[in-house]
N, C-alpha and C positions, 0 to 999 in steps of 0.2 A: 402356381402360375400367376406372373403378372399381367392383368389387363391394359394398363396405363399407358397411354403412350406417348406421355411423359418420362423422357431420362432419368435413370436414380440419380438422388439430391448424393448422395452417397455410395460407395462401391467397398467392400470391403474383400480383400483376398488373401487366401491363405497359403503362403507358396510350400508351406509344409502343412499335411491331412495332423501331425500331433498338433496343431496350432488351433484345432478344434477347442480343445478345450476350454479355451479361453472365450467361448461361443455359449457354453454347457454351462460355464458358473460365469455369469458378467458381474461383473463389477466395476466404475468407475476405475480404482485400483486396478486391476487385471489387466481389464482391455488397455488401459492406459500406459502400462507398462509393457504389455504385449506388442505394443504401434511405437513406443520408442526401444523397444530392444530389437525389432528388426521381425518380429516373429508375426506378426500381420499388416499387411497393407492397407491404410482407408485411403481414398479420392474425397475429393470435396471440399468445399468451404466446412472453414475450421466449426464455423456457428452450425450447421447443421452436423455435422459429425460427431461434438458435444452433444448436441438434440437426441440423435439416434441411440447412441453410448447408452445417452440416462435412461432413455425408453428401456433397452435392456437390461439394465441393470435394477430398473424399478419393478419388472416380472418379476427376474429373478428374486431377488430379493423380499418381494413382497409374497412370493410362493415358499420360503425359507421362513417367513415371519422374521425377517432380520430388518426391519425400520428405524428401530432404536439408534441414535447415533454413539458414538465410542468415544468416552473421555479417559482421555491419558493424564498419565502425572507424567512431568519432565521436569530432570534437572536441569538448572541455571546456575551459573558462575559467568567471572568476567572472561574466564579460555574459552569454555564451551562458547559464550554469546559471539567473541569477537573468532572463533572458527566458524560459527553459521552465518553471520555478518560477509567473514573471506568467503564464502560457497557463493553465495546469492549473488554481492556484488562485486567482488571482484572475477567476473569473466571476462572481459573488458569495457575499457569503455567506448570504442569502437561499435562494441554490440549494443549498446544500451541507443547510441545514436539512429541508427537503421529503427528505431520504433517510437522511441519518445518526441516531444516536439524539439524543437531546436535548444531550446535553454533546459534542456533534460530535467525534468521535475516528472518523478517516477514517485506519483500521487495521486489521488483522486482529483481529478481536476472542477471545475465548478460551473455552469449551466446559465446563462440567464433565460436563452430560449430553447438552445439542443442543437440548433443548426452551428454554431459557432464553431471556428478553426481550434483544433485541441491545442493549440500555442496560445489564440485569446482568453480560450476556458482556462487555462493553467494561472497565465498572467490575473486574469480573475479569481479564480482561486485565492494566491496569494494576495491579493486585495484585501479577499473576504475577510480570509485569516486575521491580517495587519489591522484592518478596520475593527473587527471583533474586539481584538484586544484593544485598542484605544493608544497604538505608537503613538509618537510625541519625538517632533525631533530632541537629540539629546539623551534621550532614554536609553539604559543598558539594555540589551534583548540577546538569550542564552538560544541557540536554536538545536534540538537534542535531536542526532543521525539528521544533518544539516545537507547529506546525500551530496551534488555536485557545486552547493552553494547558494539556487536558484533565490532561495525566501531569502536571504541575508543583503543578500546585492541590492533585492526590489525595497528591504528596508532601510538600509543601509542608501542609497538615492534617492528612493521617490520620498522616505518619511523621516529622513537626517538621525537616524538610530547609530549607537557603537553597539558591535553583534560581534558577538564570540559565535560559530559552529564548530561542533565535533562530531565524530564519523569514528567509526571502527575501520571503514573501507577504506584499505591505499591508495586504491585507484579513483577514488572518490575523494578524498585527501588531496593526491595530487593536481586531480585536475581542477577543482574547488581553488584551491588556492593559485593555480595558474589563473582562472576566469576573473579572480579577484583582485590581481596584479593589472589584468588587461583591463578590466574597469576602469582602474585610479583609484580603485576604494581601500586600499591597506591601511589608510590611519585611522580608517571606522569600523574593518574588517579582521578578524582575525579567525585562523580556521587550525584546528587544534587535532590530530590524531589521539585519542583521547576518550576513554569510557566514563559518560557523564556523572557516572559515581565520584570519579577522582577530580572534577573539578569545582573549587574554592571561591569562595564571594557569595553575594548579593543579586541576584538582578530583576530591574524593574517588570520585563516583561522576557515569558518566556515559553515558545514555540515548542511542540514535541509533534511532528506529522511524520503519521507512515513507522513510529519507531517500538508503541511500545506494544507491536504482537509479540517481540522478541522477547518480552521481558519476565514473561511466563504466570502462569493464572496465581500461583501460591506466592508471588512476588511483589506483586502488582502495589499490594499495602506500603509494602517498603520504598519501590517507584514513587508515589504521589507520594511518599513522607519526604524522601532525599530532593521532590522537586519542590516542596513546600519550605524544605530549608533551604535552600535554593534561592527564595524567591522573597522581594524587599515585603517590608509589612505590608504594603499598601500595593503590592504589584498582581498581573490577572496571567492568569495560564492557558494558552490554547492547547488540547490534547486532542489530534485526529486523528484516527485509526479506525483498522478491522476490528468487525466483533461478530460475534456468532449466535444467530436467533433462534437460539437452543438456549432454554433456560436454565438447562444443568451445563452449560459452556461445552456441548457436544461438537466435534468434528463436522465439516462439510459431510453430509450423507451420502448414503449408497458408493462409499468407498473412496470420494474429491477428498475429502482431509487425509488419507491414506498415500493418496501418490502425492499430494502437495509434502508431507511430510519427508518421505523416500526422495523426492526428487526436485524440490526445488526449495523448502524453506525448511530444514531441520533445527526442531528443536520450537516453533512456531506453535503458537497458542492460541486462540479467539477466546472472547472472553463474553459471556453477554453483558447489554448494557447494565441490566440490572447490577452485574456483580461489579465492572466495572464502577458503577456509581458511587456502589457500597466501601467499596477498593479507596476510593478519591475520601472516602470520609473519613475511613480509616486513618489516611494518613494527614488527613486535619487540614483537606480541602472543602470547601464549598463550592458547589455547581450554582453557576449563575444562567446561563445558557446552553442548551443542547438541539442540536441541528440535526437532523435524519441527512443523508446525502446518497441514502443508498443507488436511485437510479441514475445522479450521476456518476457515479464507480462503474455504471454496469455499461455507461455509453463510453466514461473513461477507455474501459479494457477492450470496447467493442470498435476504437478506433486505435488503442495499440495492434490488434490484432489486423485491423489490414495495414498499418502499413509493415509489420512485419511480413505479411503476403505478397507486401507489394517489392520487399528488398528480401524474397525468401533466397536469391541465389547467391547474394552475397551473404548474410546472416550464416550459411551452408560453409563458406567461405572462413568465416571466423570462428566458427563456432562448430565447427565438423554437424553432420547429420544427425546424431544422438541428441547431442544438446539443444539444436534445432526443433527437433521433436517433441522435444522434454516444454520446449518455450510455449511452442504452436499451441499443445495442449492446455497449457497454465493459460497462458491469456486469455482465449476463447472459453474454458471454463471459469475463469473466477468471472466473466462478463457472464455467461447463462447462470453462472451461483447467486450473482448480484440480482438477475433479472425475477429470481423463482425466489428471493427473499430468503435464501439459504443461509446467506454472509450480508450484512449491510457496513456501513458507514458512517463515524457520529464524530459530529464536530463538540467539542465538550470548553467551555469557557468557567474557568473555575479561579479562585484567587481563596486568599486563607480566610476558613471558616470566620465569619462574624466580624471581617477587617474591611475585604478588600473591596465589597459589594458598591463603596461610593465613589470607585473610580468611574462606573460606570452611567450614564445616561438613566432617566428612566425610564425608556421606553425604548423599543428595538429600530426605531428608525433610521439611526446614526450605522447603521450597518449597509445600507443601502443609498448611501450620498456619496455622490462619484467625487470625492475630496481625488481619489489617485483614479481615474480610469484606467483603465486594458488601454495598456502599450501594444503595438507593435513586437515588441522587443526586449527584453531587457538588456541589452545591449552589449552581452558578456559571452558569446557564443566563441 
């Protein structure tokens, strides 16, 4: 019996009694999969429905003694990468519009107070980035899964850089390189279909955001070696990405690394920092800077998620109901995974071991001098 007479935050229905099930053993996985294949109904804001899920899934679970998280091996090759790359981001890009800000940067965005427009947080972001590493106009700069272009254009204008990106996604491809024609920036810009293994040269400075979950945890040595070759004696590397605060590099718990796996990023790995760290040394980097960003990811995701609430009927429209569903979930949990320190966010500033450390300042100030402030715009929409 409820006493409350307050409305459920939540309503779940079962339009078939075998969909029980899915009640009996919860799991993140399960129910998650149960609510995009049609087989139960939840109501509610997506943030509490996440809420609820975990609660169930953390009985169950914890009455099974199953708390341990689950590490997988996966293979990596350059098929398998750029077919997981085609799943994720080529659905359209139409759809990616309805939730990101304007200049599509499908990233953790950056914070100065929390209240800011996720367009100014973005634009800031790429600031941080450009600032971090120390651009200069004139500078080579490599940008690896360079996504729809956003970091290249803002370097590429606001800090007079020549920037190669490349992308596994054609859709990402294509319209990357359309934004960069509408700019006027093609004699500084270049955007490459193109697995950042297979490309040649030097360069001064070099970007890698949002790319190397893909690259796989038994990989990763080889990653920072290929980007250390990559990169001039003297040049610094920004690496941001997911990572997972599992110190044996464990799956999101109580079953999220399970349907993230199934249903929206296969073949997708977290890595912890530690290992991570260890990975960069490997391959005969030096860390000079590392940034925690994790509760900005978590306001990141918690503001994709309404405005994909807020465009859910066209989103439905592009995207059929399935897929929809599949998104709904992903958002609103990697925003409560971020929140409960499950997955965080680390900005890494590395350049080659014992070389590249006097490009930079000695003191972390120069990161925070508004040399480029938050645009409006970047002008390439």
């Amino acid at each position: 019996m409820d006493l409350s007479s307050e409305p459920p935050r939540v309503t779940i229905r079962l339009p078939r009694a075998s969909a029980a099930r899915y009640l009996l053993t919860p799991s993140l996985s399960n129910l998650g999969a149960a609510y995009v294949e049609g087989a139960i109904e939840v109501k509610g804001a997506a943030k509490d429905m996440i809420a609820i899920v975990n609660a169930l899934a953390r009985t169950s679970l914890k009455a099974e003694g199953k708390f341990a998280r689950v590490v997988r091996s996966i293979g990596h090759d350059k098929r398998k990468d750029a077919e997981a790359i085609r799943y994720h981001y080529d659905v359209s890009n139409d759809f990616y519009t309805k939730f990101l800000d304007p200049n599509m940067v499908y990233s953790c965005a950056y914070f100065e107070h929390g209240n800011e427009s996720l367009e100014v947080a973005q634009i800031r972001k790429i600031d941080h980035i450009l600032k971090k590493i120390q651009l200069r106009p004139g500078q080579t700069l490599l940008d690896i899964g360079c996504g729809w272009g956003a970091l290249v254009i803002r370097a590429a204008r606001q800090y007079g850089a020549k920037c190669l990106g490349v992308t596994l996604s054609e859709n990402q491809f294509a319209l990357a390189r359309e934004r960069v024609a509408k700019a006027g920036l093609e004699h500084l810009i270049e955007i490459r279909l193109q697995d950042y293994r297979d490309v040649q040269g030097q360069f001064d400075r070099i970007t890698s955001v949002g790319m190397f979950e893909h690259v796989g945890l038994k990989h990763l040595p080889q990653y920072f070696e290929r980007v250390n070759n990559l990169l001039a004696p003297d040049g610094l590397v920004m690496n941001h990405g997911i990572t997972s605060t599992d110190p044996d590099n464990g799956e999101t718990p109580y079953g999220g690394g399970e349907f993230i796996e199934k249903y929206v990023f296969p073949h997708g790995e977290l890595a912890h920092i530690g290992h991570v760290l260890k990975a960069m040394q490997q391959g005969g980097l030096e860390a000079f800077d590392v940034e925690n960003l994790r509760r900005h990811y978590a306001l990141t995701c918690a503001l994709w998620t309404d405005n994909f609430e807020a465009n859910a009927d066209d989103i439905r429209v592009l995207a059929g109901e399935r897929r929809f569903r599949i998104w709904h979930v992903y958002l609103a949990g990697c925003s409560y995974a971020f929140e409960q320190d499950w997955i965080s966010l680390y900005q890494i500033v590395c350049g080659k071991a014992g070389r590249s450390s006097a490009a930079l300042p000695w003191s972390r100030d120069y990161m925070y001098q508004d040399k480029a402030a938050a645009a409006p715009s970047l002008g390439a929409h």
